[in-house]
C-alpha positions as CSV (number, residue, x, y, z in Angstrom):
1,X,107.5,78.2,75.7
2,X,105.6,81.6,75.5
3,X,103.6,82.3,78.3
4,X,101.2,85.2,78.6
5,X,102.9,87.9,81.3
6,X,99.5,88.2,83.4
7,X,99.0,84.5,83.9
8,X,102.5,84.3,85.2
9,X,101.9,87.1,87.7
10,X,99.1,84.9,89.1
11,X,100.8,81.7,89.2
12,X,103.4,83.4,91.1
13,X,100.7,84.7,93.7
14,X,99.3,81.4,93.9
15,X,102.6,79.3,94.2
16,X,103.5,81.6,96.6
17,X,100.4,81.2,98.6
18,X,100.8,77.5,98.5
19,X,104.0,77.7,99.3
20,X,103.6,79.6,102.6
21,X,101.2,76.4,103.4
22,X,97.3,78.4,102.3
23,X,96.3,74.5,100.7
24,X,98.7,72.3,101.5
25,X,98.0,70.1,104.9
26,X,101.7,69.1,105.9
27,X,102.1,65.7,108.5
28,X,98.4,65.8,109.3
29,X,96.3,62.4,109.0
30,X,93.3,62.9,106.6
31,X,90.4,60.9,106.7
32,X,87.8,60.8,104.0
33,X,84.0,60.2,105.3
34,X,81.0,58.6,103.9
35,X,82.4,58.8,100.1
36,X,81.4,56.8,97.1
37,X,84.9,55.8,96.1
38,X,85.6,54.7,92.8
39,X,88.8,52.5,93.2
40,X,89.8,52.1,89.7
41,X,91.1,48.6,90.6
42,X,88.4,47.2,93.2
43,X,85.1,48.3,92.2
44,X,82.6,51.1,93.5
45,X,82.7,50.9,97.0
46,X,79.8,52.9,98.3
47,X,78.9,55.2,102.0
48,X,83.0,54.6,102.3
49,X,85.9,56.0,105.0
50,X,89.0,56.3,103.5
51,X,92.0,57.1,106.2
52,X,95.3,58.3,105.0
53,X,98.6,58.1,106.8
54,X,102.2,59.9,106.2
55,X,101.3,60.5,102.6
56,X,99.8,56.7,102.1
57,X,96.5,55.1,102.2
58,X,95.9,53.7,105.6
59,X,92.6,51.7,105.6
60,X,89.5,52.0,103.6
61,X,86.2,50.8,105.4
62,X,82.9,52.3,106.7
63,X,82.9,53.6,110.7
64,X,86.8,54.2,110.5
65,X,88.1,56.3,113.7
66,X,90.9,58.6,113.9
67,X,90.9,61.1,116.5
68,X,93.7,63.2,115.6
69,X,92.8,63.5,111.8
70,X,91.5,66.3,109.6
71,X,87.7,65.2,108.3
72,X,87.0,65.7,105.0
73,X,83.1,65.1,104.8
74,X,82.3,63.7,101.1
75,X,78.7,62.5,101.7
76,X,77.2,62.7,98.7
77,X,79.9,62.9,96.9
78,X,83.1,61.1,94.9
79,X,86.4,59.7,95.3
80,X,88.7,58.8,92.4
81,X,92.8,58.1,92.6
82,X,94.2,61.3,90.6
83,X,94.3,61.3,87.4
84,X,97.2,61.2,85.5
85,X,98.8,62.7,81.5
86,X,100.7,60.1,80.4
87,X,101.5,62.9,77.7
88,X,102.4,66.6,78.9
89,X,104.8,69.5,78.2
90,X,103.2,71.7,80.9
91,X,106.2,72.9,83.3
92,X,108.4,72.9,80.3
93,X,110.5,76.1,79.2
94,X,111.6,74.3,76.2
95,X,109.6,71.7,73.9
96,X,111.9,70.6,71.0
97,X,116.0,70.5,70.6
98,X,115.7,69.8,66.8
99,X,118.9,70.7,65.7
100,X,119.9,66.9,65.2
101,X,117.8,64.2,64.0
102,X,119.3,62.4,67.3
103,X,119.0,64.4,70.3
104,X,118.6,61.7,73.2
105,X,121.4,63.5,75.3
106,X,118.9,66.1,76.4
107,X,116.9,66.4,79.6
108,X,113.5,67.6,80.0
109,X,114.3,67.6,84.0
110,X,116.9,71.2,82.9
111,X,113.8,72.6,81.7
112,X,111.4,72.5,84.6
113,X,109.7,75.8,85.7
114,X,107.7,75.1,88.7
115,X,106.0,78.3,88.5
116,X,103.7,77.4,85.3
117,X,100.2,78.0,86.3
118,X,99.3,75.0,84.1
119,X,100.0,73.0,87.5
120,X,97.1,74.3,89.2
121,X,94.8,74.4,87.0
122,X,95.6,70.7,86.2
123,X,95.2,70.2,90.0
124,X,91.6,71.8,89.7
125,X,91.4,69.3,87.1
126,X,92.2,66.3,89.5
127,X,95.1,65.6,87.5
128,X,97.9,64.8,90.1
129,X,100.8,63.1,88.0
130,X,102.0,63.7,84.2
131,X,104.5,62.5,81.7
132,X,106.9,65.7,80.6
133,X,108.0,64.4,77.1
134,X,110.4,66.2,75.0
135,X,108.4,67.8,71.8
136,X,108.4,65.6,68.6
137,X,110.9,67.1,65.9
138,X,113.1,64.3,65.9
139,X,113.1,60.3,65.3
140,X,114.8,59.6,68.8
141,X,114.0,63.0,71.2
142,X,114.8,64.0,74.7
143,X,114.6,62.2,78.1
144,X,111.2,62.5,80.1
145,X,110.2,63.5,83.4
146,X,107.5,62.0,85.7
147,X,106.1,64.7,87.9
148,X,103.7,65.1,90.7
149,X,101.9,68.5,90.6
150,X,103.3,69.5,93.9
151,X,102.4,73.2,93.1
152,X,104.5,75.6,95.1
153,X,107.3,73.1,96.5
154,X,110.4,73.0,95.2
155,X,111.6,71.1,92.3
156,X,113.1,68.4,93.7
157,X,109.6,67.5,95.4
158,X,108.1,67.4,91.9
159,X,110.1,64.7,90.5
160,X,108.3,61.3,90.9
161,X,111.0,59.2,92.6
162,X,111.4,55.5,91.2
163,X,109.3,56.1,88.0
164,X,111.5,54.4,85.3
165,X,113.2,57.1,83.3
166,X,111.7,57.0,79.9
167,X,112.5,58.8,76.1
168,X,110.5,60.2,73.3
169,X,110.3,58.9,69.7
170,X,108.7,60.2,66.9
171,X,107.3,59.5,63.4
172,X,105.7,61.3,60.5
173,X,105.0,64.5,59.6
174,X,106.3,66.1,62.8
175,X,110.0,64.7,62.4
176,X,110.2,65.1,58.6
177,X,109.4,68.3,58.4
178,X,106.9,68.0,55.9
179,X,105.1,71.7,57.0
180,X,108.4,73.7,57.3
181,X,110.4,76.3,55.4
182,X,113.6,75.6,54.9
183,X,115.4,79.8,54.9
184,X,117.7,80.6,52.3
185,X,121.3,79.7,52.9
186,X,120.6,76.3,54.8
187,X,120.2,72.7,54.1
188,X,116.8,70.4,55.0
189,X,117.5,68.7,58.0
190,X,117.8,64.8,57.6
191,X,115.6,62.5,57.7
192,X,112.8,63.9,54.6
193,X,111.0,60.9,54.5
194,X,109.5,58.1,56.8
195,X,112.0,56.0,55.4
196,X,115.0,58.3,56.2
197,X,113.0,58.1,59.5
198,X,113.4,54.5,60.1
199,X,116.7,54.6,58.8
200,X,118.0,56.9,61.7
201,X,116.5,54.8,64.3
202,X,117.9,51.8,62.9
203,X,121.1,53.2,62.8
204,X,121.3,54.8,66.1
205,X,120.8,51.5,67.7
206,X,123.2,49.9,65.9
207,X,125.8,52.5,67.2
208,X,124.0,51.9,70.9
209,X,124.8,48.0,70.6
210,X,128.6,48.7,69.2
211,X,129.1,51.0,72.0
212,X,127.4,48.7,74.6
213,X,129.8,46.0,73.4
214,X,132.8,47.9,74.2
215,X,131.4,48.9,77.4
216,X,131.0,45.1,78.3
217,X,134.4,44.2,76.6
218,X,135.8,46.8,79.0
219,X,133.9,45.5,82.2
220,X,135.0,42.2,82.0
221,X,138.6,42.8,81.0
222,X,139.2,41.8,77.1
223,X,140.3,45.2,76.8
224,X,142.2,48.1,79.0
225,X,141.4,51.5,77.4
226,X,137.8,52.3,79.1
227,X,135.7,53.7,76.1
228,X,134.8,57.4,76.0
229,X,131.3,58.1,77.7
230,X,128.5,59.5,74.9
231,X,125.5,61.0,76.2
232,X,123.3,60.4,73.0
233,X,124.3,56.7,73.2
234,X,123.9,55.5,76.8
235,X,120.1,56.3,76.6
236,X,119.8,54.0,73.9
237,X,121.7,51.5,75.5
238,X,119.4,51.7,78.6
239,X,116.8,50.9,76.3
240,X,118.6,48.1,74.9
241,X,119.2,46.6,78.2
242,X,115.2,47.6,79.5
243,X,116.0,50.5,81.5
244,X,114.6,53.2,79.8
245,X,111.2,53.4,78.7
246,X,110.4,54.4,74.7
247,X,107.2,57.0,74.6
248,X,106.9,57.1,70.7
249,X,105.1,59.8,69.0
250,X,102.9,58.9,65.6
251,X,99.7,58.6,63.9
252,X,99.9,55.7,61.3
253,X,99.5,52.3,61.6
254,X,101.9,51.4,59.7
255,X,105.1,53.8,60.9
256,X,103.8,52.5,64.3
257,X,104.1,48.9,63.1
258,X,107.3,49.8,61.9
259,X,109.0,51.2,64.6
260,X,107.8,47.8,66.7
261,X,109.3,45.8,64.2
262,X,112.5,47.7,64.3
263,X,112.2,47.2,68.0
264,X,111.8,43.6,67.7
265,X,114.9,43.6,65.7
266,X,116.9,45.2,68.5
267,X,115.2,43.2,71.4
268,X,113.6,45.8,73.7
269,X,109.6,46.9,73.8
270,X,107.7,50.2,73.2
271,X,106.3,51.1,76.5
272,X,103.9,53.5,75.2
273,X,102.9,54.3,71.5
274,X,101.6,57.8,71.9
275,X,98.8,59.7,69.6
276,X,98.0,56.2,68.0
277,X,95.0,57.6,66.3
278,X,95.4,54.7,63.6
279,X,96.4,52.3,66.4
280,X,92.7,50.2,66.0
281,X,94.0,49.1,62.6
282,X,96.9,46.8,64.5
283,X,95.4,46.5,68.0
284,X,96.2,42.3,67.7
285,X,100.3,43.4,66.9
286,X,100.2,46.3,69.5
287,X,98.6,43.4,72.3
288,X,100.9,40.9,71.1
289,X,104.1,42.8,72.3
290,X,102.7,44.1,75.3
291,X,102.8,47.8,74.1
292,X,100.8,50.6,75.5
293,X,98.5,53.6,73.5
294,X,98.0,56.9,75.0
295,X,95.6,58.4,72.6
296,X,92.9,61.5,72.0
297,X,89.8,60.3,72.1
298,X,87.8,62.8,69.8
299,X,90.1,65.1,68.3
300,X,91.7,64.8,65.2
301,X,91.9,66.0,61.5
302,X,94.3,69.0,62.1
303,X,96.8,68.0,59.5
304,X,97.1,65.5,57.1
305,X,98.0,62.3,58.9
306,X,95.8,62.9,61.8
307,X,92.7,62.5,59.7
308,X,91.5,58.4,59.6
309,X,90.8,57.6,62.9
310,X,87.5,57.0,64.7
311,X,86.1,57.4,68.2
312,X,86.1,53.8,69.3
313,X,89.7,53.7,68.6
314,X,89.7,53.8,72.6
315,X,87.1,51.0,72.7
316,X,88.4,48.4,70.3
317,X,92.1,48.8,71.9
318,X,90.9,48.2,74.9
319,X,88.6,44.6,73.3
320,X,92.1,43.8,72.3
321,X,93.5,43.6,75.2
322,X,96.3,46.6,74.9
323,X,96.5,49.3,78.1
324,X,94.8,52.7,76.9
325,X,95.4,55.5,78.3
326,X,93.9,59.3,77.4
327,X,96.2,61.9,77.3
328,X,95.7,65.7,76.5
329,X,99.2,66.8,75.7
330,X,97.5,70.5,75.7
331,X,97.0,72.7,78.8
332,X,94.1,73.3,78.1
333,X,92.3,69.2,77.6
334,X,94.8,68.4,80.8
335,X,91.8,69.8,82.7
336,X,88.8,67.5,81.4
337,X,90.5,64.2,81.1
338,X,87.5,62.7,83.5
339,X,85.3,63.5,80.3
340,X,87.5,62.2,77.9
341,X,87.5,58.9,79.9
342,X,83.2,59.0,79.7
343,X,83.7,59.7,76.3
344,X,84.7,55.9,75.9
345,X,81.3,55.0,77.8
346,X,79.5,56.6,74.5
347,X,81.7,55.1,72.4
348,X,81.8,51.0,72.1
349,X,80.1,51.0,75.7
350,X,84.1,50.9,77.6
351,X,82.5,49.6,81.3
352,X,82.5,52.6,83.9
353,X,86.1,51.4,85.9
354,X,87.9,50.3,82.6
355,X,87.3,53.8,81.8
356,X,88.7,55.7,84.8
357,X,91.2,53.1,84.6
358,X,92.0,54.7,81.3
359,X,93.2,58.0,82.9
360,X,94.7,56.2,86.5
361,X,95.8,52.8,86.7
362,X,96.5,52.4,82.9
363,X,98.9,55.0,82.4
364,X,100.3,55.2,85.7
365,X,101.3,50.9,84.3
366,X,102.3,52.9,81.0
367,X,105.1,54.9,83.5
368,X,105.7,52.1,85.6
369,X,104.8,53.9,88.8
370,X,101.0,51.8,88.9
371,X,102.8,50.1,92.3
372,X,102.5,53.5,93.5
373,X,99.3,55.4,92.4
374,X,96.9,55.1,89.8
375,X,94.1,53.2,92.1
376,X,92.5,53.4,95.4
377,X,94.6,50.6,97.5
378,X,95.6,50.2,101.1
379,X,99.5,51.2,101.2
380,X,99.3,53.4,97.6
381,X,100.3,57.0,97.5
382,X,97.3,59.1,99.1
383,X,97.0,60.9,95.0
384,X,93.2,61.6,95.5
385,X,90.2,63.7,94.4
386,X,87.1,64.5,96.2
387,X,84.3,65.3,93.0
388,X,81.0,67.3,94.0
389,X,79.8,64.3,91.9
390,X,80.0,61.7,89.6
391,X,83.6,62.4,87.9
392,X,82.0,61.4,84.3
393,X,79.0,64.1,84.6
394,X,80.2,67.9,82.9
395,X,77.9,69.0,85.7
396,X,80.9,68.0,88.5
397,X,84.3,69.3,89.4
398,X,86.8,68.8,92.1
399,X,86.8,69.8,95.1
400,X,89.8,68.9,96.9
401,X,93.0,67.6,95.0
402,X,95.8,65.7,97.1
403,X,99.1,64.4,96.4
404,X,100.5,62.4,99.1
405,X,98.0,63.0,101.4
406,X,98.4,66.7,101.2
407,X,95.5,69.3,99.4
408,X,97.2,71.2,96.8
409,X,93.7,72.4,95.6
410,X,90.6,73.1,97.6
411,X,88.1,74.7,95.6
412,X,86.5,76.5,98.7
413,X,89.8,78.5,99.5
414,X,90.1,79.0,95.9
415,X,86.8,80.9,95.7
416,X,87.5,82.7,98.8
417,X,90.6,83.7,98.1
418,X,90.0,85.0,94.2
419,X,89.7,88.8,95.3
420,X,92.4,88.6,97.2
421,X,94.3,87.3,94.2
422,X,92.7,90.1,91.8
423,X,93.6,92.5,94.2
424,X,97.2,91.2,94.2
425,X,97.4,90.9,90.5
426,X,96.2,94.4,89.7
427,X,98.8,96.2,92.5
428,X,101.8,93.9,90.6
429,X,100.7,94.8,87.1
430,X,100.6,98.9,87.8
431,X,103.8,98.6,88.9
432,X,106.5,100.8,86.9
433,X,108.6,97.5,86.7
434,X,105.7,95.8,84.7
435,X,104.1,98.2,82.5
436,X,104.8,98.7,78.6
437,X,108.5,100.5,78.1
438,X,106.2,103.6,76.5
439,X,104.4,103.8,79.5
440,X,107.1,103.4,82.3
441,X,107.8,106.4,84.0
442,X,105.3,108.6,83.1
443,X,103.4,108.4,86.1
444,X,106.5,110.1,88.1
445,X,106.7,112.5,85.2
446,X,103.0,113.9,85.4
447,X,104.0,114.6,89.1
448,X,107.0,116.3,88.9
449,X,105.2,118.5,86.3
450,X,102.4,119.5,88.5
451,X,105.4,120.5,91.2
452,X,106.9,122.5,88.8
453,X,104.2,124.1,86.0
454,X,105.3,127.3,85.2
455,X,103.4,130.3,85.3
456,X,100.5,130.5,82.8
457,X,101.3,132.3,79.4
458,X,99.2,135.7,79.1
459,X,96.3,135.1,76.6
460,X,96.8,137.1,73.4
461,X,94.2,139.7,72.6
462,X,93.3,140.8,69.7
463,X,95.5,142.6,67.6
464,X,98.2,141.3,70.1
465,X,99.6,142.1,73.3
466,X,102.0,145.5,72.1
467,X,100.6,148.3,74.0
């Protein structure tokens, strides 16, 4: 992933700045006062306390009392459980492994960079959790990550623990490389066609059950040798046995359809099928098997495939029955999913909490963490946002952004703290370390010739200086 050298120098400051403790509120009780809290699983609950605990939701009520507690006045304003991309490749230093059509035995969690300033700004976004899928050049991809946006902790602290470990599939245009150059001197990847595509799935879990059965044949003693582990298998077997989630890239209706049909034929589900921007055209088949869409709600016709969809897709998904959730899979739309969840409100009339739902509760069910977060519920994680107002107005933004009960953005220091940080940023970037290669050193150099400019050289006159 390329990432623009000045932006890095000010993720640093602010990771650093977060890390020595500037937002976040460590083992302190919060409580929330006089909010208009929009559960996303209870209703609106209006002039509302809100009381949070060791990371969880303690109470919700009006009048709550806690001495001790850092007060967080949000009269007159909102409440909303953080939002959540149930499709992401923000933190990622690598997208796509796509030297094999199969490439299940990588690990988006090797690739983590807890420095990308795409964290923060999701924060300011009130996005608090994401899916980290691998990129979508192959049939079967990489493993996932779910993350908090713990900005400035340490790895480890990102990693949701208990989300159910998930992979990325693909379809289309993506995986058959149908807009690449192949360079003199080498060979078109396989698969070239959707077909090929289907094929290598198929196949792949036919492998996966052969190797499973000689896993079990092992386990229960019909034979000695144990079998030799595979990485790109065991994935697939996990799947097999409904451990591992599929997240499964595509735009057409009818690769979609195909790729639950394979998965019918193999006995495990589709967790999440991701895009889906022709996903209307099979809502009854998606509802029927109990599989997930994470879609864009107004953006489309950037290549071929991507062209017939419509922006009630969201809408008459949702009539159907099937969990929709709104993803941006962009670092740029990860910070305006709130308005891609009113966008549904225009479009078919979505009711107000079936469309927050779309961007909390329904794709933190999509990752199998909705126990968890995703809604405003006594003993949830404390993932909250405080909105100067209604979260579906372009008029509002966050104010304060917690995970676990602790503020990992507060607008107020961020304001107060942005000359400071401009300051910073300008003293790191004239440093000799970070300029251009042309221009290092030249600074010293202009120096040392002041110290030692010889004496001027006489002025010819005319006819020259002979005497």
């Amino acid at each position: 992933m390329k990432r623009n050298w000045k932006s890095l120098l000010t993720g640093i400051a602010l990771a650093a700045m977060l890390a020595a403790g500037v937002f976040a509120q460590n083992g302190t009780d919060v409580l929330i006062r006089n909010a208009t809290v929009l559960t996303a699983a209870k209703g609106t609950l209006e002039n509302t306390d809100i009381l949070i605990t060791n990371g969880k939701i303690a109470r919700i009520g009006k009048n709550l009392r806690a001495p001790n507690a850092k007060v967080i006045d949000a009269t007159g304003k909102f409440v909303t459980p953080g939002l959540i991309d149930c499709h992401s490749h923000a933190m990622l230093d690598s997208i796509n492994e796509g030297s094999y059509a199969v490439t299940s035995m990588v690990r988006t969690s090797d690739v983590l960079d807890t420095t990308d300033v795409t964290i923060y700004r999701a924060l300011a976004g009130g996005v608090t959790a994401a899916n980290l899928l691998h990129g979508s050049a192959n049939p079967i991809g990489g493993l996932n990550t779910v993350v908090k946006f713990k900005y400035g902790r340490p790895m480890a602290e990102f990693v949701f623990p208990g989300a159910p470990p998930g992979i990325k599939f693909a379809l289309g245009e993506n995986v058959k490389r149908a807009n690449s150059n192949v360079q003199p001197g080498q060979s078109r990847r396989y698969p070239a066609t959707r077909m090929g595509t289907m094929e290598v799935i198929r196949d792949a879990f036919i492998r996966a059950k052969d190797y499973k059965r000689k896993w079990d044949d092992f386990k229960s003693g019909k034979t000695k040798i144990e079998p030799r582990r595979d990485l790109e298998l065991e994935p697939l077997v996990e799947v097999l046995e409904g451990k591992r989630l599929v997240h499964a890239h595509g735009y057409r209706s009818d690769e979609h359809l195909n790729l639950m049909l394979i998965a019918d034929e193999f006995g495990f589900k589709v967790a999440t099928l991701q895009h889906g921007l022709e996903a209307y055209k099979i809502a009854p088949e998606i509802a029927q098997r109990g599989t997930g869409v994470s879609i864009f709600v107004d953006y489309w016709g950037y290549k071929l495939e991507a062209y017939d969809t419509i922006p009630y897709n969201a809408y008459i998904l949702w009539k159907n029955g099937v969990v929709v959730s709104l993803n941006s899979d962009s670092g740029e739309r990860i910070r305006r999913l709130n308005l891609d969840a009113a966008k549904t409100m225009k479009y078919g009339g979505v009711p107000e909490e079936e469309a927050l739902k779309m961007v909390t509760l329904n794709p933190a069910k999509q990752l199998g963490v909705d126990k968890r977060t995703g809604s405003i519920e006594v003993g949830k994680d404390a993932d909250i946002v405080v909105w100067s107002g209604h979260p579906f107005s372009p008029y509002s933004h966050a104010e304060t952004t917690m995970v676990d009960g602790e503020v990992f953005f507060d607008r107020k220091q961020d304001l107060a703290r942005r000359e400071q940080l401009k300051a910073e940023r300008e003293r790191l970037e004239k440093l000799d370390a970070n300029l251009p290669p042309g221009k290092r050193g030249k600074k010293e150099a202009k120096e040392d010739d002041k110290e030692e400019k010889p004496e001027a050289t006489p002025v010819p006159t005319k006819g020259g200086n002979r005497k």
